[in-house]
Structures are given as C-alpha cells and as structure tokens.
C-alpha positions in Angstrom: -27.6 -21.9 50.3 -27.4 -23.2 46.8 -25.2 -21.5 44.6 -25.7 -21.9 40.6 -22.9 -21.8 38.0 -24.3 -19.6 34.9 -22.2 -21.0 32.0 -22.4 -19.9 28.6 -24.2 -22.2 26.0 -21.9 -23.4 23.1 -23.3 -23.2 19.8 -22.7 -26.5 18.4 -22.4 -26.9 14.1 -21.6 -23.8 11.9 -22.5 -20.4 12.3 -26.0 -19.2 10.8 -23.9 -15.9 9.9 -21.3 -18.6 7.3 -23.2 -18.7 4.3 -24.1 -14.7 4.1 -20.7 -13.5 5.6 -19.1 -15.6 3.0 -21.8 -14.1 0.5 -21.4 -10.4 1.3 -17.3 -10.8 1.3 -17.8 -12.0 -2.2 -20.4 -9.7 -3.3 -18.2 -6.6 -1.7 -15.3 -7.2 -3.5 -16.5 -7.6 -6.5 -18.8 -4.5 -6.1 -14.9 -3.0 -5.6 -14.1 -4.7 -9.0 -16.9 -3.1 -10.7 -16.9 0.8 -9.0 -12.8 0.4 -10.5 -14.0 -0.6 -13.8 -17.3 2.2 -13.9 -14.4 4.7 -12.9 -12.2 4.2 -15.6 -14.8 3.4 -18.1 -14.5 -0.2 -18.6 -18.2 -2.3 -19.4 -19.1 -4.1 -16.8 -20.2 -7.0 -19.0 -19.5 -10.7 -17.2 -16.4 -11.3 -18.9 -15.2 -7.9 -17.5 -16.1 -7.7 -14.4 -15.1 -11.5 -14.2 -10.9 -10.7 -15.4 -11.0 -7.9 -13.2 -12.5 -9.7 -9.9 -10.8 -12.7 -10.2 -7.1 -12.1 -8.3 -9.4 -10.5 -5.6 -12.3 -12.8 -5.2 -9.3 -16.3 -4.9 -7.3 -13.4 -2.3 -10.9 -13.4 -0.3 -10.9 -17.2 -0.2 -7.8 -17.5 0.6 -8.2 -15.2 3.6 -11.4 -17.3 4.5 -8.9 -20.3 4.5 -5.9 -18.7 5.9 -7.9 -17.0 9.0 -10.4 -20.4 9.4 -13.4 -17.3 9.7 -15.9 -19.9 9.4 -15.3 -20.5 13.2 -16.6 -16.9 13.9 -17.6 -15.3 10.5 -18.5 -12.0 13.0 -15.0 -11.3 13.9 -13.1 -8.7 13.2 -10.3 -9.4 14.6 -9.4 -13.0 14.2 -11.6 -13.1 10.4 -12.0 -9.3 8.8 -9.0 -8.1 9.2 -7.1 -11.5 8.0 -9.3 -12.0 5.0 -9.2 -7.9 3.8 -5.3 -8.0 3.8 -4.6 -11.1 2.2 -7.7 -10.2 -0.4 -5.7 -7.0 -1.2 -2.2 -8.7 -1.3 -3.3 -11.8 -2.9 -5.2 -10.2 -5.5 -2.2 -7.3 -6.4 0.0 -10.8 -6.3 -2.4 -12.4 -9.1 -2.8 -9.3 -10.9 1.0 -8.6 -11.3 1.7 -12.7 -12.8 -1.0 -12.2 -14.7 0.0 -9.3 -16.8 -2.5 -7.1 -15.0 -1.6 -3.7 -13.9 -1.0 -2.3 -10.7 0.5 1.0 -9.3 0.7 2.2 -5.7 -2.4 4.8 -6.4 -4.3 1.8 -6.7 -3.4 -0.7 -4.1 -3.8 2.5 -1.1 -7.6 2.8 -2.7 -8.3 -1.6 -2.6 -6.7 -1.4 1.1 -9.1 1.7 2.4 -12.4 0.7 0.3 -11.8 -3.1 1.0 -10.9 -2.3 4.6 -13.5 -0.4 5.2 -16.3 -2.9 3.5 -15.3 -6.2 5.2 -14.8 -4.8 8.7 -17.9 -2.5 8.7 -20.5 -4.8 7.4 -19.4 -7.2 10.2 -19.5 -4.0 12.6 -23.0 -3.4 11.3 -24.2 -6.7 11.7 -22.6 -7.6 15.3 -25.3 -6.0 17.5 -28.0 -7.6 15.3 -26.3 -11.3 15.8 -26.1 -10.3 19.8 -29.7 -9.5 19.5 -30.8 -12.4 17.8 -28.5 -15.1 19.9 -30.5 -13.3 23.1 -33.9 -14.1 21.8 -33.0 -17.7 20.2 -31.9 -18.4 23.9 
C-alpha cells in the first residue's frame, strides 16, 4: 500500500493581497481623517485633509513596519490588530508634538472606528482570498 503525504504548497514572493491591503489601510484612515473634519466642519480641501491625516497615515506605516504585515497582509491577528493600535497611538503621539489637539473623547472614537475598519475589511476579504487560493490551485 502506498501512502501519500498531502503537504501544503508555499506561496513563494509577496502576497497578491500587499499592494490593496496596504491601499485600503491608507485609504481607511484617511476616510477617518476626513468623516472627523466633515463632523466638525472643517473643508476637506487637500491641504486639510492632508494636516489632519498625516500623524495617522506615518502611525499606519509604522504598524506596517512594526508588525512586518507584508508577510500575511490577511491577518488579523499578527497584522490588523498591530497596525490599528500603533496607527491610533502613533498618530495621537504626532498630533500632540505637533501642536494638534487631542482629548480622550476623541482617541475612544479613532480606536473604535479605526478598529473596526482595519480588522473588518480583512474579515470581509478572508473568505474571498480562501476562495481564490482554492481555484488558483
């Protein structure tokens, strides 16, 4: 009787999920920026939008950096949840040296609504990448 080992393929090179994870982390935090700025009546002119995302958007590459997500993009865990609390601390870091304000009222709303954006998207998308690694193979 022959007996055959079923191993898992390893991808080899980056994930196809890199470019629009990074993309969509990006884009969702500075949607945040600009919701905060419609909110409380500020334009959302480039410039705006720009001073106001800035703290957060070099948090979120940070947390890219910090949590190496570019390994698995996907992940909760081991990338989401890395990259959304060091966006959020990061960010409220930057915006306090930088003569920006920030009050407790305001970092509990960046940690729900940013917690809540960079986990669920990757939630959302999960199944779908499970799906499409089953037909690529």
């Amino acid at each position: 009787m022959t007996v055959y080992k079923i191993t898992s393929a390893r991808r080899v090179g980056p994930s196809p999920w890199l470019v629009p994870a990074i993309f969509l982390d990006l884009a969702l935090v500075t949607g945040f920026t600009m919701v905060g700025r419609m909110i409380h009546g500020y334009d959302l002119g480039f410039l705006g939008v720009a001073h106001t995302a800035w703290p957060f958007l070099v948090g979120t590459l940070l947390g890219w950096a910090v949590s190496l997500a570019w390994r698995r993009p996907l992940a909760i865990r081991s990338s989401a949840i890395p990259i959304w609390l060091v966006t959020v601390g990061v960010g409220m870091l930057l915006r306090f040296v930088s003569g920006q304000g920030i009050a407790l009222p305001f970092v509990i709303v960046a940690l729900i609504f940013t917690g809540v954006v960079l986990r669920g998207w990757r939630a959302i998308a999960k199944p779908f990448a499970r799906r499409s690694a089953i037909l690529q193979s």
